[in-house]
BAFI-3210 file (N, C-alpha, C; in Angstrom, 3 decimals, decimal comma, padded with zeros to 6 digits):
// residues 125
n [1|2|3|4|5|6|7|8|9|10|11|12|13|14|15|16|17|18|19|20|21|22|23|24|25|26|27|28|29|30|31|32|33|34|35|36|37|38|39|40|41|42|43|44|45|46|47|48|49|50|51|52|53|54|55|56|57|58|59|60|61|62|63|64|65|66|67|68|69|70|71|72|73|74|75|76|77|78|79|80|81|82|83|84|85|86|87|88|89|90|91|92|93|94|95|96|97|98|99|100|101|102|103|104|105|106|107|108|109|110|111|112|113|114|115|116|117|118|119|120|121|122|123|124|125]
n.u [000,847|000,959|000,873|-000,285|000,414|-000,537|-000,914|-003,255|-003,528|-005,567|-006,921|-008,929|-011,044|-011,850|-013,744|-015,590|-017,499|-017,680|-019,710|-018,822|-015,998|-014,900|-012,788|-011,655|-010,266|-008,178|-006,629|-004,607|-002,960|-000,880|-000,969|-003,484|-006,360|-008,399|-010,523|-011,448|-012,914|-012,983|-010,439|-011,086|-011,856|-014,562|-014,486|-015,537|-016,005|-017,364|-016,815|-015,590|-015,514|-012,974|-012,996|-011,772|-011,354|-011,692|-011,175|-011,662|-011,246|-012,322|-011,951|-013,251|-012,661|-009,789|-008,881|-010,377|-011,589|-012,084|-013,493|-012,951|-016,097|-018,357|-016,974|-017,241|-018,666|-022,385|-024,740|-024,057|-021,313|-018,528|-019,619|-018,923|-017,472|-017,602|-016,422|-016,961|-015,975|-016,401|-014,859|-014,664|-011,971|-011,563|-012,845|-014,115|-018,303|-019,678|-021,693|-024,322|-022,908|-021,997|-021,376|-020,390|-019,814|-018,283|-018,611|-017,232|-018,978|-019,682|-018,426|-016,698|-018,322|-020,239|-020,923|-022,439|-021,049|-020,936|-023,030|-025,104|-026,628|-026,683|-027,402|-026,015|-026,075|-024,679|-025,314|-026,586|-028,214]
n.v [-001,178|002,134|005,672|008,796|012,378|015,513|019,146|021,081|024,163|026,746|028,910|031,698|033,652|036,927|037,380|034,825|033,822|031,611|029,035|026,412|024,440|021,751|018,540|015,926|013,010|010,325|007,303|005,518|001,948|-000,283|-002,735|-005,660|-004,898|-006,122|-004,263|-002,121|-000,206|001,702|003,409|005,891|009,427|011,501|015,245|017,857|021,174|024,427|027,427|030,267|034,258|036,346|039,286|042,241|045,308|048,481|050,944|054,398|057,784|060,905|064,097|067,372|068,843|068,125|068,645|068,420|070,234|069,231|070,836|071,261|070,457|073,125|075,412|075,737|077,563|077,397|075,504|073,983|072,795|073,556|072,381|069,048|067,400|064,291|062,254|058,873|056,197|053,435|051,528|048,792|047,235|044,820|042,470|041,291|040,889|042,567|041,771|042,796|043,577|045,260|048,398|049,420|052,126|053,007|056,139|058,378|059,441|060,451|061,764|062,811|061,801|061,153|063,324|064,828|065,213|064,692|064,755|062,865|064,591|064,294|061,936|061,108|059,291|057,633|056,280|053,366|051,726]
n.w [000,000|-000,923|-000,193|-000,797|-000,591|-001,234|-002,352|-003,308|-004,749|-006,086|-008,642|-009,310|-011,296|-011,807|-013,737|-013,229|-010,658|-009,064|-006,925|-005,701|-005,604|-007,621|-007,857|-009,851|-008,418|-009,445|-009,735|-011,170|-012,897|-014,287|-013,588|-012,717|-011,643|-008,536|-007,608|-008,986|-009,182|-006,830|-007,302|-008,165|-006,727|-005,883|-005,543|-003,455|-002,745|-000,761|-001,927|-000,982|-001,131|-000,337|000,644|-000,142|001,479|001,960|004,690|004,987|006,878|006,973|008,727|009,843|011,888|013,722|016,116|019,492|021,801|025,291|027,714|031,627|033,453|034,164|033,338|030,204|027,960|028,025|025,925|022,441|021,131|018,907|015,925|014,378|011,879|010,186|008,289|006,574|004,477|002,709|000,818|-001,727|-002,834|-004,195|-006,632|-006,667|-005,435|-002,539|-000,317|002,245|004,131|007,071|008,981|011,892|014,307|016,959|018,744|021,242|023,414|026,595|029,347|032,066|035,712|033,983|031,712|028,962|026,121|023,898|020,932|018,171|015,873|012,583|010,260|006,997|004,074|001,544|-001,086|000,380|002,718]
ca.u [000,000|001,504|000,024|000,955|-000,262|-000,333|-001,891|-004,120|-003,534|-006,590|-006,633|-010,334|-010,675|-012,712|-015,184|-016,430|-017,715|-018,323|-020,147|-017,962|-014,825|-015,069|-011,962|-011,949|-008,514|-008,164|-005,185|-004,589|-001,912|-000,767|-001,530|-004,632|-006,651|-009,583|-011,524|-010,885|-014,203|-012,658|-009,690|-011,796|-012,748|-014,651|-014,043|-016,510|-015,806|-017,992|-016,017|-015,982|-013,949|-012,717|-013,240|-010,537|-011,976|-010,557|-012,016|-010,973|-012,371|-011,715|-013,053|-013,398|-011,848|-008,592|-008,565|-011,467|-011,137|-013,081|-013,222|-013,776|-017,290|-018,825|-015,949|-017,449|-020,371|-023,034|-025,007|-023,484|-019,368|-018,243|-019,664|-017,593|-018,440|-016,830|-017,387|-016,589|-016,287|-015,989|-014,674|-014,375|-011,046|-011,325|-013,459|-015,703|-019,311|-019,657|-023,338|-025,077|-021,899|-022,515|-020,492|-020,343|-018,844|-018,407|-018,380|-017,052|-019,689|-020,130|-017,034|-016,419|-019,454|-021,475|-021,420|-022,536|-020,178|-021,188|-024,354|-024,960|-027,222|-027,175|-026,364|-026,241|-025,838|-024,889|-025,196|-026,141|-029,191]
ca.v [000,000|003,398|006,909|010,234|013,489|016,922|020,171|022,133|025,015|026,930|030,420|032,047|034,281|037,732|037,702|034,018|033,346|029,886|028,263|025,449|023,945|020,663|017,980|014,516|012,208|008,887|006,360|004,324|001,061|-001,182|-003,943|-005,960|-004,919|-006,172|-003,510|-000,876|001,563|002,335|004,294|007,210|009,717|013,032|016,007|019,013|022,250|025,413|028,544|031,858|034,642|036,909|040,794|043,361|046,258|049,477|051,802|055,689|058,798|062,470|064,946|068,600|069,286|067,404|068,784|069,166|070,465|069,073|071,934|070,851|071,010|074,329|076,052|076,018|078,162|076,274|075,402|073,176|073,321|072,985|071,445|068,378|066,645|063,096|061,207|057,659|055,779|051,941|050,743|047,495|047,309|043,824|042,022|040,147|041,614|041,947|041,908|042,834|044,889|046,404|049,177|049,574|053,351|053,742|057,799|058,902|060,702|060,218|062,397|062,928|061,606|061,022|064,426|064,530|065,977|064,667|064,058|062,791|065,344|064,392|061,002|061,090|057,980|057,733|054,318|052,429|051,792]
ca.w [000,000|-000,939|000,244|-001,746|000,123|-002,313|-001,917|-004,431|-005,145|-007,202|-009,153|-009,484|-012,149|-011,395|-014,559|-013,411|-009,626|-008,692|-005,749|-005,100|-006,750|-007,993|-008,387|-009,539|-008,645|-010,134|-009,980|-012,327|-012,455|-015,076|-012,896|-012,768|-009,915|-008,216|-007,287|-009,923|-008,798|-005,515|-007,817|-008,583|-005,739|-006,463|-003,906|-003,874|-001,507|-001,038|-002,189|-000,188|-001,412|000,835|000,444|-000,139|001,977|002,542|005,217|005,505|007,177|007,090|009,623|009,698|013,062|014,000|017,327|019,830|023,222|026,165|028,747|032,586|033,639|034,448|032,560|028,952|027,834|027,666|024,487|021,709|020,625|017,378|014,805|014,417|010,727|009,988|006,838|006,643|003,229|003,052|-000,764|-002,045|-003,532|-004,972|-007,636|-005,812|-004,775|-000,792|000,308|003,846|004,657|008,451|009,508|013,301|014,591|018,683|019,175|022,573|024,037|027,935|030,166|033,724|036,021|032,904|031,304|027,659|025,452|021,936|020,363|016,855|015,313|011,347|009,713|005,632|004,032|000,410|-001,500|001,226|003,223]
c.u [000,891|000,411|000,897|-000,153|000,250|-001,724|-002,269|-004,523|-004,645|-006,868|-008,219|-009,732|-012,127|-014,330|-015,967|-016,224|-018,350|-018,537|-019,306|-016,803|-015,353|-013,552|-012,077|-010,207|-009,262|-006,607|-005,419|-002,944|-002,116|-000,988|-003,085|-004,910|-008,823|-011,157|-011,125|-011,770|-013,945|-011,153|-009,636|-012,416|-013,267|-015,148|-015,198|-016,012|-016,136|-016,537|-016,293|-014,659|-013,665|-011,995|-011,643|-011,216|-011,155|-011,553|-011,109|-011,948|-011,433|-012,903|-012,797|-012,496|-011,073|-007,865|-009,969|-010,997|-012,391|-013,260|-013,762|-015,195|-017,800|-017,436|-016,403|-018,421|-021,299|-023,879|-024,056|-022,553|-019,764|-019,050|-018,707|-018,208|-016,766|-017,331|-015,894|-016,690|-015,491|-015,520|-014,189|-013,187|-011,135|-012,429|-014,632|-016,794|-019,298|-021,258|-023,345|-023,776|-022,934|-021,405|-021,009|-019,494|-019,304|-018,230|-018,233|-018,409|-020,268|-018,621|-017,501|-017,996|-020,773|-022,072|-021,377|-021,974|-020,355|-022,480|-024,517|-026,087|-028,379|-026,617|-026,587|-025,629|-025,816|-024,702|-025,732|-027,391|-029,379]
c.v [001,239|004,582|007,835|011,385|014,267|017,866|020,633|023,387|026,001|028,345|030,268|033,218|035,467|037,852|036,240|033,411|032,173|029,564|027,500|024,997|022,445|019,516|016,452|013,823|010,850|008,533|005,121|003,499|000,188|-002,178|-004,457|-005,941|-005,346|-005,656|-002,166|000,282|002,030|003,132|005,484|007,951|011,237|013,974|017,512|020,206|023,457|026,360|029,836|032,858|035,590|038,345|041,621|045,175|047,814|050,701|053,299|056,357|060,120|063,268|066,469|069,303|067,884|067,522|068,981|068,862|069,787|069,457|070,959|071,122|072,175|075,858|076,354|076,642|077,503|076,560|074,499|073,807|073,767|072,389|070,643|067,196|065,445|062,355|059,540|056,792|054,387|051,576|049,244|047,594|045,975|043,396|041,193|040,872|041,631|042,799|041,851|043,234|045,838|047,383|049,834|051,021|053,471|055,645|057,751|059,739|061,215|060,951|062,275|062,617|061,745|061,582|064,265|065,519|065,787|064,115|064,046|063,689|065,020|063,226|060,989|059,786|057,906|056,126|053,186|052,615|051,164]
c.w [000,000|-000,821|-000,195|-001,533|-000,964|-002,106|-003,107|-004,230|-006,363|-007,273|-009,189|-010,605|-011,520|-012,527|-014,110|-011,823|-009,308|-006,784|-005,146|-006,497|-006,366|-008,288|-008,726|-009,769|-009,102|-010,429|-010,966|-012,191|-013,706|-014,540|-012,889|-011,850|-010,120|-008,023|-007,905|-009,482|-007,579|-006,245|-008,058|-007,190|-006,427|-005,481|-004,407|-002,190|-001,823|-001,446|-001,478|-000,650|-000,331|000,101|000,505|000,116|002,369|002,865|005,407|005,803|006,996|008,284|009,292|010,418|013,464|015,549|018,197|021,244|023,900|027,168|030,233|032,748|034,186|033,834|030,880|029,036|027,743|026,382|023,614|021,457|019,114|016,735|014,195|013,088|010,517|008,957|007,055|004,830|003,568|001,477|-000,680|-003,164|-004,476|-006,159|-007,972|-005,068|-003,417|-000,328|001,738|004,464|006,339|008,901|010,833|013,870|016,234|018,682|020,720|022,945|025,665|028,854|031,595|034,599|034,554|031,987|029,338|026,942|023,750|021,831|018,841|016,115|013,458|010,878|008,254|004,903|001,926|-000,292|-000,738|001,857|004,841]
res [x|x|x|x|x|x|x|x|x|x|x|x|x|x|x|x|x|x|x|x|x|x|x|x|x|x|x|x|x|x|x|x|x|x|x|x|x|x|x|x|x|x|x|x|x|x|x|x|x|x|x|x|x|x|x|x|x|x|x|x|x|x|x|x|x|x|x|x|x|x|x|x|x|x|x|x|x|x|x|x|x|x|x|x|x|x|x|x|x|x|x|x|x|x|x|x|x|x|x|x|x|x|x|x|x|x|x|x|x|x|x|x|x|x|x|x|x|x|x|x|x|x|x|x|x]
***
């Protein structure tokens, strides 16, 4: 009995997305064998591709002060605008995309220092 391990290696091509890859091995022997239909196996494995994502942001203000309490005027700061853009760098579609953003907004004993005001949403629902 001989055993011969090898890896597979497999290219995708971007104009044609497939479900699963498909391979079929088969040994073959100049010898006369008994049980020749146990020679053939055929291997099936889902495919997932895996996203090429690239997240950046820009903001408006690059600095924002957070004065002790009873020290600022009161009423709202700054206007502090942040855009976020998510692209798909690669070639492959990427569906049900969630984008998750924490904002600071809770300071010293609990004091509220940011509130989100306006969210605009382009492409995207």
């Amino acid at each position: 009995t001989s055993q011969v391990s090898f890896t597979l290696e497999l290219e995708f091509s971007c104009s044609v997305l497939l479900d699963q890859a498909e391979v079929t091995l088969e040994a073959s022997s100049d010898s006369t064998e008994v049980t020749p239909e146990d020679n053939v196996v055929r291997l099936s494995a889902p495919i997932r591709y895996e996203p090429d994502l690239f997240l950046s942001s820009d903001a408006n203000l690059h600095r924002y002060e957070v004065h002790p309490l009873g020290t600022f005027p009161h009423g709202p700061g700054p206007e502090f605008k942040t855009t976020v853009k998510v692209q798909n760098s690669g070639c492959y579609p990427v569906r049900n995309l969630t984008l998750h953003m924490t904002l600071p907004a809770l300071g010293y004993r609990q004091a509220t220092f940011l509130s989100v005001t306006e969210v605009l949403a382009n492409n995207v629902s």
